[in-house]
PLY file of the C-alpha trace (Angstrom):
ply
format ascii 1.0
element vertex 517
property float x
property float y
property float z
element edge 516
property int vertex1
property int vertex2
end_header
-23.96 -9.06 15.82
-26.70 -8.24 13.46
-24.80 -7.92 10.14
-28.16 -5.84 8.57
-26.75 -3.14 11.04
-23.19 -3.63 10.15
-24.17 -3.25 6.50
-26.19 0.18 7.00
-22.91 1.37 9.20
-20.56 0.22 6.11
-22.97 1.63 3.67
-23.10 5.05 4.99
-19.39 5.26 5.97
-18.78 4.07 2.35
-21.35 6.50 0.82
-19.91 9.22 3.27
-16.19 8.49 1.58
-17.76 8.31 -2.41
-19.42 11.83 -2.18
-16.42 13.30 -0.55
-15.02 11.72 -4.26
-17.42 13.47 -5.75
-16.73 16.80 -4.11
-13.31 16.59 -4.91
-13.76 15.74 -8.43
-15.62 18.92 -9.27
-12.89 20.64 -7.53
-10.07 19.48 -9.32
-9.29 21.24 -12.46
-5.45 20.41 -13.00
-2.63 17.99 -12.40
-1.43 20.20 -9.25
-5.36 19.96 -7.63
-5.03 16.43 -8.47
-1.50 15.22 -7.28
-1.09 18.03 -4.58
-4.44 19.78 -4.09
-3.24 22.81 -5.28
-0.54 22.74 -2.01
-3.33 24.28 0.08
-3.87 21.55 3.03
-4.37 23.03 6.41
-2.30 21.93 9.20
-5.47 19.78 10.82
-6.15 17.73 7.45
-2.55 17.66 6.55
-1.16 15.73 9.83
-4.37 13.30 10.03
-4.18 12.50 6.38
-0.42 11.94 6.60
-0.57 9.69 9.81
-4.02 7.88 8.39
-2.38 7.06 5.46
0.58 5.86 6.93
-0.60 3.81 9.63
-3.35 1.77 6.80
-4.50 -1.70 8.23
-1.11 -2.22 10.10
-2.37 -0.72 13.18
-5.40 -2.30 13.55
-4.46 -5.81 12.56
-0.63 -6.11 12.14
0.45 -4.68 15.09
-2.23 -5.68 17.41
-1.92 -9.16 15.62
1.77 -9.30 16.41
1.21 -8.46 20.15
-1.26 -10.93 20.57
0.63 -13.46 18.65
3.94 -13.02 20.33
3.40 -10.46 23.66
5.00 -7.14 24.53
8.60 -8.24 22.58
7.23 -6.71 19.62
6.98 -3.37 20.97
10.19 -2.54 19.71
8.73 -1.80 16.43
6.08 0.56 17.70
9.01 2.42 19.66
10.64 2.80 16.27
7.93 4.07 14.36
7.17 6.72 16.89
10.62 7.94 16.72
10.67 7.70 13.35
7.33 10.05 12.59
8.65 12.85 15.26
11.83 13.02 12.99
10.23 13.31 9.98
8.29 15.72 10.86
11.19 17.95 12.65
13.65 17.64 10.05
11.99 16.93 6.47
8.25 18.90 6.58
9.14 22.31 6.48
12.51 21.83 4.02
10.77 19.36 1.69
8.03 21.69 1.06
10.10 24.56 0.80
12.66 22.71 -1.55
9.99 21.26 -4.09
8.40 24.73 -4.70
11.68 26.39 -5.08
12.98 23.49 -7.28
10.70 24.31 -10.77
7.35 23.53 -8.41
7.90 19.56 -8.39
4.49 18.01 -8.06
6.21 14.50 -7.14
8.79 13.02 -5.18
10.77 11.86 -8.31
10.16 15.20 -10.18
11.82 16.99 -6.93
14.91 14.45 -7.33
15.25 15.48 -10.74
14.89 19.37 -10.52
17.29 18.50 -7.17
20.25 16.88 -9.35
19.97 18.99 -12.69
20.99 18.28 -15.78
21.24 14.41 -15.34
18.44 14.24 -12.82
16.09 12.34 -15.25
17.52 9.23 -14.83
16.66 9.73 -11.40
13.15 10.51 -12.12
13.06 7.38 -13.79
14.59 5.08 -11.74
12.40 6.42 -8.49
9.06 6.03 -10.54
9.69 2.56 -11.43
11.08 1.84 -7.32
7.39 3.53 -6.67
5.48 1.67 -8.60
7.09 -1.91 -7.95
6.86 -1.49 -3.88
3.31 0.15 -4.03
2.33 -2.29 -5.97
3.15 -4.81 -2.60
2.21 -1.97 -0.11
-1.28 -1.33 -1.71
-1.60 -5.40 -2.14
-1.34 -5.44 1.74
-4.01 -2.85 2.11
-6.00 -4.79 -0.04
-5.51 -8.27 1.72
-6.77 -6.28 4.79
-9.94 -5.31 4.04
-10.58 -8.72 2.49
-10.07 -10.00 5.74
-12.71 -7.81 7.73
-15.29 -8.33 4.48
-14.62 -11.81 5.20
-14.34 -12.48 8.96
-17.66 -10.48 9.52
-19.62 -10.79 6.82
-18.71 -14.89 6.10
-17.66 -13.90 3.01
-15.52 -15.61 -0.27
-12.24 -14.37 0.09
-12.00 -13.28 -2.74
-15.01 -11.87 -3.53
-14.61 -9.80 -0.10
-11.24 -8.80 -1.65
-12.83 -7.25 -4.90
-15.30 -5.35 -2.92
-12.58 -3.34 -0.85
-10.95 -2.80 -3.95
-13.72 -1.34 -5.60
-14.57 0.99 -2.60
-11.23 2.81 -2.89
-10.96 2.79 -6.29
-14.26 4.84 -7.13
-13.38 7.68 -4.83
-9.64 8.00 -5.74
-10.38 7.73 -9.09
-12.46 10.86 -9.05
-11.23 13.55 -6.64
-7.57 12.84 -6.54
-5.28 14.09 -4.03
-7.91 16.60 -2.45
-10.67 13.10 -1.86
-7.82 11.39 -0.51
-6.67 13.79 2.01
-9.91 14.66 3.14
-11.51 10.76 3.66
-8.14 10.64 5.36
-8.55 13.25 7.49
-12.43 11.23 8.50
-10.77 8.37 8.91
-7.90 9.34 11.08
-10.58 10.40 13.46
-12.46 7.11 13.21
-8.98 4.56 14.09
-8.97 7.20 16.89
-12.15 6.87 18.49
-11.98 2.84 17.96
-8.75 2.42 19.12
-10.11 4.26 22.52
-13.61 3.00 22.89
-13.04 -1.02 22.70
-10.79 -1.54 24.66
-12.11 0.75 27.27
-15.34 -1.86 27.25
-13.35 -4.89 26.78
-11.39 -3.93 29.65
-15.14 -3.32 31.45
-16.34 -6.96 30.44
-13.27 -8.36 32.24
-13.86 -6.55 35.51
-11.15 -3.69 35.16
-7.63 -3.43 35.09
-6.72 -4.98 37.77
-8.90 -8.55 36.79
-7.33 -7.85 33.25
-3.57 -7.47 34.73
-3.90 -10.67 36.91
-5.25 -12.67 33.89
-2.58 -11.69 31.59
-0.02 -12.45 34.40
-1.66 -15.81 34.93
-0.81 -17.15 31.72
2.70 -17.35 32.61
4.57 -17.09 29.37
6.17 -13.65 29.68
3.59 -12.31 27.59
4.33 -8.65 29.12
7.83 -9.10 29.29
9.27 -6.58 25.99
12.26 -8.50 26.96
10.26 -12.20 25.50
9.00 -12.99 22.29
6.78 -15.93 21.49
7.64 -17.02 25.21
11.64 -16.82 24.15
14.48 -13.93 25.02
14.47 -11.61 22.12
17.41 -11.28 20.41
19.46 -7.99 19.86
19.08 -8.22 16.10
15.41 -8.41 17.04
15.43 -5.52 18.75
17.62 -3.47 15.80
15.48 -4.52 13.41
12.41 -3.84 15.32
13.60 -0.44 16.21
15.35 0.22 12.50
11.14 0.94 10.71
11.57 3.88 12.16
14.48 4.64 9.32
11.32 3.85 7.01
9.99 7.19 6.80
12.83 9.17 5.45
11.69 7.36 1.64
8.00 6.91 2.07
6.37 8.77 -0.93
2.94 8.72 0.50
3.84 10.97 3.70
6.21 12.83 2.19
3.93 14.21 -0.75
1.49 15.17 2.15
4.67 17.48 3.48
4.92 19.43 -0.02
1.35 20.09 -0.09
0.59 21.51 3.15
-0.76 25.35 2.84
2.35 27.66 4.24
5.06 26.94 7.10
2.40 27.95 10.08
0.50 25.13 8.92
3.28 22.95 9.56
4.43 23.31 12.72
0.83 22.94 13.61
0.78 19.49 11.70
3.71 18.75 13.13
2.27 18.92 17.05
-1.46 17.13 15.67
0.43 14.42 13.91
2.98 13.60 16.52
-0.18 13.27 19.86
-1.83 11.26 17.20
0.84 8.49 16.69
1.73 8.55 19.90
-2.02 7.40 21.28
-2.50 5.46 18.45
0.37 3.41 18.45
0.18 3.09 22.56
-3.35 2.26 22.08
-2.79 -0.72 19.28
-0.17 -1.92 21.28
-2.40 -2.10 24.36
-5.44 -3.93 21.89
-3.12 -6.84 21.40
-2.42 -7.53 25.44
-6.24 -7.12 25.98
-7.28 -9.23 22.79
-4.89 -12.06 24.60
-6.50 -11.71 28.23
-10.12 -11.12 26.47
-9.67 -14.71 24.36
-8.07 -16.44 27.08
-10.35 -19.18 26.95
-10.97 -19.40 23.18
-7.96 -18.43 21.34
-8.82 -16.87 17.79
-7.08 -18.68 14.41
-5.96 -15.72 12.47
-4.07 -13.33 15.06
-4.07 -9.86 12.69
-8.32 -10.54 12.75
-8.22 -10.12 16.85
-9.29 -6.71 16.82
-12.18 -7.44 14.41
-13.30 -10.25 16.53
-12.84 -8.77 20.03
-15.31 -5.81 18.30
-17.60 -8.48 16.82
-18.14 -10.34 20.38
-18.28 -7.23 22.37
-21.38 -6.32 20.59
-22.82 -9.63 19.31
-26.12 -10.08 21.22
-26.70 -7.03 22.42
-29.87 -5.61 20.61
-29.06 -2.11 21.84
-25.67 -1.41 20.24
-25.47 -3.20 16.83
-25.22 -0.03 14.56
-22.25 1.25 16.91
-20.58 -1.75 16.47
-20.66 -1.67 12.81
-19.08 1.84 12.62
-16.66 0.98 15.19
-15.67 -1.33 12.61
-15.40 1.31 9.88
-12.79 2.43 12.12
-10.58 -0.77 10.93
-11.88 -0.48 7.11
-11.18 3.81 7.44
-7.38 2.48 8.77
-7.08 0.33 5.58
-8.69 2.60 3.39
-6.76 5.16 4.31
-3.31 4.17 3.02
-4.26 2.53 -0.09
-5.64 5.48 -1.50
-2.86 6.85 -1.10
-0.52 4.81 -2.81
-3.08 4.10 -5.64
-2.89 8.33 -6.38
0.81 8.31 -5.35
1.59 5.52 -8.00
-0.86 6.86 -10.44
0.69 10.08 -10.12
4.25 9.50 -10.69
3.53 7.62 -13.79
1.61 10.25 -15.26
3.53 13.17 -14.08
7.09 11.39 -14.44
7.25 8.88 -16.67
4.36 9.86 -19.35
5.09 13.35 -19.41
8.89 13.58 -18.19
9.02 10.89 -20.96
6.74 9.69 -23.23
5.20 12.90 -23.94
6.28 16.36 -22.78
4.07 18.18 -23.76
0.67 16.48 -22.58
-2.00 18.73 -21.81
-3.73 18.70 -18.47
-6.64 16.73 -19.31
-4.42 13.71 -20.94
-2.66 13.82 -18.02
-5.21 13.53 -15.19
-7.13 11.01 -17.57
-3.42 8.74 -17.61
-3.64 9.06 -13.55
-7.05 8.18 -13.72
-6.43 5.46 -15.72
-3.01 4.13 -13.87
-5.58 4.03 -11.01
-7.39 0.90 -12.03
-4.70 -0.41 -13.88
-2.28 -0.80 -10.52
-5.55 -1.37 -8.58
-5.86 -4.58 -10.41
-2.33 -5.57 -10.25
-2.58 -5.24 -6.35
-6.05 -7.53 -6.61
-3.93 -10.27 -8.21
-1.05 -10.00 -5.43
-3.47 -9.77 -2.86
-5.78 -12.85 -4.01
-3.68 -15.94 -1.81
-5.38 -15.42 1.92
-2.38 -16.41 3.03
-0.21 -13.51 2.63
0.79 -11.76 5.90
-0.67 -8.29 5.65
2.85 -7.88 7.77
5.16 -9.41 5.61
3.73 -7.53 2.90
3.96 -3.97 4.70
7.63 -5.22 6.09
8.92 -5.63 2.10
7.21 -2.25 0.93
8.25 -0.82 3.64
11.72 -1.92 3.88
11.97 -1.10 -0.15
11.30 2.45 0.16
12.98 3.42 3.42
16.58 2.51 1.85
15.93 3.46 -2.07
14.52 7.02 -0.98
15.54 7.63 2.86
19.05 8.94 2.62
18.36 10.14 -0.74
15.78 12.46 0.95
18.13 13.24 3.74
21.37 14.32 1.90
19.45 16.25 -0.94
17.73 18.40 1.82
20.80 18.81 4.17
23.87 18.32 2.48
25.22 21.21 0.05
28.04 18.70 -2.11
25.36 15.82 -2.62
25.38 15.43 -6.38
23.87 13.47 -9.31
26.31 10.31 -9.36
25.79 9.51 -5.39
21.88 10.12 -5.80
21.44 7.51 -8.38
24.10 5.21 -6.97
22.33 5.82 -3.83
18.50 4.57 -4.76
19.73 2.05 -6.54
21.94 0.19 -4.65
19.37 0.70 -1.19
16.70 -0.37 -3.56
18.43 -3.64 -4.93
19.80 -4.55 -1.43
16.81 -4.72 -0.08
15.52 -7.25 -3.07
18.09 -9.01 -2.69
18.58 -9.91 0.64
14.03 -10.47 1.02
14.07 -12.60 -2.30
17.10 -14.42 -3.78
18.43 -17.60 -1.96
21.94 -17.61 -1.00
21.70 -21.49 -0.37
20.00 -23.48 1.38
19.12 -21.32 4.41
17.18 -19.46 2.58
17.76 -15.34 1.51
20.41 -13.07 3.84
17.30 -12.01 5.58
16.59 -15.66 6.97
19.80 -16.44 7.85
21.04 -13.59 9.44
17.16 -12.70 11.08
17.96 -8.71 10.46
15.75 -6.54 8.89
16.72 -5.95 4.96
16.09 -2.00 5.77
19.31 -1.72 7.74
21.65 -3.24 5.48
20.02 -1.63 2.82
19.81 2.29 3.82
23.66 1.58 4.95
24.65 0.93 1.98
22.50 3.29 0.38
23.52 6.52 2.76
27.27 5.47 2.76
27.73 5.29 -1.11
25.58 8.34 -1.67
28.63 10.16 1.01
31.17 8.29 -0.94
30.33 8.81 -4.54
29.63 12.35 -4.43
32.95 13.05 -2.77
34.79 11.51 -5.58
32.75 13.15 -8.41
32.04 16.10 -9.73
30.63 18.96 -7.28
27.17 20.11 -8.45
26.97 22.64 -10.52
26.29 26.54 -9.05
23.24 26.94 -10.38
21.77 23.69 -7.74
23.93 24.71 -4.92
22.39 28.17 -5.33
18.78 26.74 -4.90
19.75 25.21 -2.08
20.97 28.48 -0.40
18.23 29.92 -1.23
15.98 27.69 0.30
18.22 27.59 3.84
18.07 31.23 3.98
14.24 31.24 3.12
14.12 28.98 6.62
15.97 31.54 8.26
13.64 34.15 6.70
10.24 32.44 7.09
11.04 31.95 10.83
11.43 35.56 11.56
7.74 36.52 9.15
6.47 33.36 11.17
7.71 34.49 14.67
6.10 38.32 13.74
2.86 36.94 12.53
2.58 34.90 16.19
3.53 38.54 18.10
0.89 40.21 16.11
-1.78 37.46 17.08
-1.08 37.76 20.72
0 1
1 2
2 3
3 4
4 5
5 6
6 7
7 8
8 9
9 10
10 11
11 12
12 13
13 14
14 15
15 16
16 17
17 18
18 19
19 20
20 21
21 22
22 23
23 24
24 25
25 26
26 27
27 28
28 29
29 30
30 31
31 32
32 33
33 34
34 35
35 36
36 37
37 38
38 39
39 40
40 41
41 42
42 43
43 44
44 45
45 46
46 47
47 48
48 49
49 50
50 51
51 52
52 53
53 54
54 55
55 56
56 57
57 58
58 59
59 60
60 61
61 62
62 63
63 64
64 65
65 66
66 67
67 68
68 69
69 70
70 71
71 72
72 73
73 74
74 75
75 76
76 77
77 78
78 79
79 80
80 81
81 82
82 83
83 84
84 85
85 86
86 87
87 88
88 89
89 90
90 91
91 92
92 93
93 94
94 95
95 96
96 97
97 98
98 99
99 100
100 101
101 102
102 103
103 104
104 105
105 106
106 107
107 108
108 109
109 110
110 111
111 112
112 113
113 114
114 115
115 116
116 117
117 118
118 119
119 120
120 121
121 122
122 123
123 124
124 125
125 126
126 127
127 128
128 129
129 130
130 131
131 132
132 133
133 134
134 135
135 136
136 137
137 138
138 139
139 140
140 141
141 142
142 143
143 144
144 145
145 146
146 147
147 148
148 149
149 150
150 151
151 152
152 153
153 154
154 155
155 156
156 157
157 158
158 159
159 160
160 161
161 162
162 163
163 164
164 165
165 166
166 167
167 168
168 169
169 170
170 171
171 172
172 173
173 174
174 175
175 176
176 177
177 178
178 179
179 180
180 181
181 182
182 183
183 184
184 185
185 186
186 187
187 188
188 189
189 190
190 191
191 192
192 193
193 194
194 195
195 196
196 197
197 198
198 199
199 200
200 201
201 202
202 203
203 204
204 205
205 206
206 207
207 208
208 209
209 210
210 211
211 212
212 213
213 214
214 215
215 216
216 217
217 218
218 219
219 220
220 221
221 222
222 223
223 224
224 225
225 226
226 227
227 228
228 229
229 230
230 231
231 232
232 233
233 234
234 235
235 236
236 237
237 238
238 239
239 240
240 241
241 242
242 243
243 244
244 245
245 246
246 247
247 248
248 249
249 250
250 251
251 252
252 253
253 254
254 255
255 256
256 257
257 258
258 259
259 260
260 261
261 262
262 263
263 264
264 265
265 266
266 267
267 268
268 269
269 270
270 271
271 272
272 273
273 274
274 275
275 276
276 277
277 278
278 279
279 280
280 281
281 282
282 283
283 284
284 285
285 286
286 287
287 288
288 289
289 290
290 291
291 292
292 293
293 294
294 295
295 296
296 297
297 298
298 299
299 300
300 301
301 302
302 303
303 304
304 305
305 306
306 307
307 308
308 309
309 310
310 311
311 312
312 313
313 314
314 315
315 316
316 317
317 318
318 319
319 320
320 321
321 322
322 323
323 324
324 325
325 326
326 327
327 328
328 329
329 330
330 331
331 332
332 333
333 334
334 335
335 336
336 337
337 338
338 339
339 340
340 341
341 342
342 343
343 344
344 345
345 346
346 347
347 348
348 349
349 350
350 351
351 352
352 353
353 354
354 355
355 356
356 357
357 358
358 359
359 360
360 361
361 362
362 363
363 364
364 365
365 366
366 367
367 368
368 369
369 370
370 371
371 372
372 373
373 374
374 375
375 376
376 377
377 378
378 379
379 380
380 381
381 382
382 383
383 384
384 385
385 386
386 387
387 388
388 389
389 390
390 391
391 392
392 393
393 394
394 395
395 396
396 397
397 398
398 399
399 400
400 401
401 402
402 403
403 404
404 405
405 406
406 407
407 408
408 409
409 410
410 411
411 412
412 413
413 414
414 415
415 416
416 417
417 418
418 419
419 420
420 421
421 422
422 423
423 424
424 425
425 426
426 427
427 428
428 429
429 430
430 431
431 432
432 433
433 434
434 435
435 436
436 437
437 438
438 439
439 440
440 441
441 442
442 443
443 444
444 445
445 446
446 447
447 448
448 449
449 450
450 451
451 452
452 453
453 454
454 455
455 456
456 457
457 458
458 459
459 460
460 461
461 462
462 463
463 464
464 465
465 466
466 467
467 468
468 469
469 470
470 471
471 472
472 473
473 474
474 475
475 476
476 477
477 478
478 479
479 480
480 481
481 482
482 483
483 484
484 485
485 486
486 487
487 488
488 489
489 490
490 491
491 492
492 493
493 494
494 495
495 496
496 497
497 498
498 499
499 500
500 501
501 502
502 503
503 504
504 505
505 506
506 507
507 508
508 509
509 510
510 511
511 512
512 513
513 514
514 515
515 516
């Protein structure tokens, strides 16, 4: 492929994505514009960012990587995650929005935990900033090791040096506009996985003479490729399957979606979100799946090296050669650099934020203006940014081991933390804190310290560290709250008030959609 045309497609997409950063910057006038954009997100913007940023360079190179590495065993995992976002988004949206505004207007996840637990709810602040920082700091190291793969795999490029120009990209435009830039290149680049995701393999498919030619060559191969019952050409073990089908605990904790619930415009908006959001993952996830089987069949003859680059090479020989369609080529790409852009902009302002809301003003400094506060954010920015470079710099790391950790980290320090605070009336202070930090230590634990020699708990046992870890984590928050105090009135009323504001806000919401028809 031309890589002249490539570079005009990059260079507008990019240019596209730094003036929506500049937009947003003159928009932004205080720490609520810039952490929540002022909690006025439609429902269209709100889903696409929220999915965008959770999906990041995963679907378009993990999972597609780990199909065509392994065949249809690793399913599993996409079944999970499906499940997993249509939960979320029927049981924590609309009470996690509702809760943080009635709960002194938290701005952040661990501001809501602290306003949630009262009095003693600043060690919980604390504790959940540092737990956000240290597994962003992985998550937004694996979006980073992404896009230094596509720099590099299309453009022949230094690792490295493709590594620092990703980082760069994201770092200008979430370093001006904030939550508002973020959302909305989110909300671009949602569309553009989309359209990629359906348009390549459509042609790839083509190239190989349909489905049918495509079906027959996959089945040729003879290694139960298309078997979800086989991985790698072996059974696949029940733990396999648990822990395949356990990432969809994983979204309970994960701070980037869940700030995109508290700042979505009013509870209409939601339950439209809810419907975009949950067709979007859906396709998407189908679709990614389906790019791995295809990649396999399509490099039949010429296996590829580096199996989480299949979807950037199956685009790259599509359209090598063909003098007609260079330029779409090289913004179908931007559809894989939108996917990884997408999610570590999000944990860059996530990160950013809860330093400068939680620990520099809930600590350091209470009363920090506006300004010195957006400037810390600002500043946390390229700080973590360059933390995450020097992570990401060994071209070895698995962008899916690193997503797996992060992942894994957040689901069992936040999940049932998130859960119980939002659902359960006698959840207190003392099973909160016990809670995150024993789900957040578990999972350390059994990914990085060696038992012996086998290796950690996770390589001996082969189960995913999330399991054991939000276990333990939702069974000692139960626990310890039963045998401790019972909050105090003043948080159980809150949390009356906000289940009879559902009860209230359905009937205004069910009158509003009379009146329309």
């Amino acid at each position: 492929m031309n890589h002249i045309w490539i570079m005009v497609a990059f260079a507008c997409y990019l240019g596209i994505m730094m003036l929506i950063g500049l937009i947003s910057y003159k928009k932004t006038k205080n720490t609520e514009d810039y952490f929540l954009g002022g909690r006025n997100l439609g429902g269209w913007v709100a889903a696409l960012s929220a999915q965008a940023s959770d999906m990041s360079g995963w679907l378009l190179m993990g999972l597609p990587g780990s199909i065509y590495a392994f065949g249809a065993g690793q399913i599993w995992m996409a079944a999970g995650l499906v499940i997993g976002t249509v939960l979320n988004w029927i049981l924590v949206a609309s009470r996690l929005r509702r809760y943080t505004m009635k709960a002194g207007n938290s701005l952040t996840l661990p501001q809501f935990f602290e306003n949630r637990f009262g009095r003693h709810g600043k060690i919980l602040r604390v504790a959940s900033s540092l737990f956000i920082t240290i597994f962003f700091l992985i998550y937004t190291a694996s979006g980073f090791a992404s896009g230094a793969t596509l720099f590099s795999t299309i453009f022949d490029l230094n690792y490295t040096v493709a590594l620092a120009i990703g980082v760069l990209v994201i770092l200008v435009y979430t370093f001006l506009g904030g939550f508002l830039a973020v959302c909305w290149t989110d909300f671009v680049q949602g569309f553009m996985m989309l359209i990629t995701l359906i348009v390549v393999p459509s042609i790839a498919i083509g190239m190989m003479g349909g489905v049918g030619e495509t079906s027959h060559i996959l089945n040729s191969l003879g290694t139960h490729f298309l078997n979800p019952g086989y991985s790698g050409g072996e059974p696949i073990s029940v733990i396999n399957i648990i822990s395949q089908l356990a990432w969809g605990l994983g979204y309970f904790g994960m701070p980037h979606i869940l700030i995109r619930f508290m700042a979505i415009k009013n509870e209409r908006e939601v339950r439209k979100s809810r419907v975009i959001a949950m067709v979007w993952v859906i396709i998407s996830i189908s679709i990614a799946c389906l790019v791995g089987a295809i990649g396999y069949a399509f490099f039949a003859n010429s296996p590829i090296n580096n199996n989480e680059s299949v979807f950037i090479t199956m685009i790259y020989e599509i359209f090598s050669n063909r003098l007609a369609f260079p330029l779409i080529g090289g913004i179908l790409l931007c559809g894989i650099l939108a996917a990884i852009m997408s999610t570590s902009d999000s944990q860059l302002l996530v990160t950013a934020s809860s330093i400068s809301e939680d620990i520099y003003k809930g600590i350091i400094r209470k009363n920090a203006s506006e300004k010195s506060m957006m400037w810390v954010s600002r500043i946390s920015v390229v700080v973590i940014s360059v933390l995450a470079f020097l992570i990401a710099r060994n071209p070895e790391n698995s962008v899916m081991n690193l997503v797996s950790n992060a992942w894994a980290g957040f689901g069992a320090a936040f999940g049932p933390v998130v859960l119980l605070s939002l659902f359960w009336r006698r959840s207190n202070f003392a099973g909160a804190a016990s809670s995150m930090i024993s789900g957040g230590l578990t999972v350390i634990l059994w990914d990085y310290i060696p038992v012996g020699p086998a290796g950690t708990l996770g390589a001996i046992t082969g189960l995913y560290s999330l399991i054991p870890g939000f276990c333990i984590s939702l069974l000692l928050m139960i626990a310890i709250s039963f045998v401790t105090k019972k909050p105090d009135k003043k948080i159980t009323d809150v949390f009356d008030a906000v289940v009879a504001f559902k009860h209230l806000d359905d009937l205004v919401a069910e009158h509003a959609i009379k009146t329309d028809e």
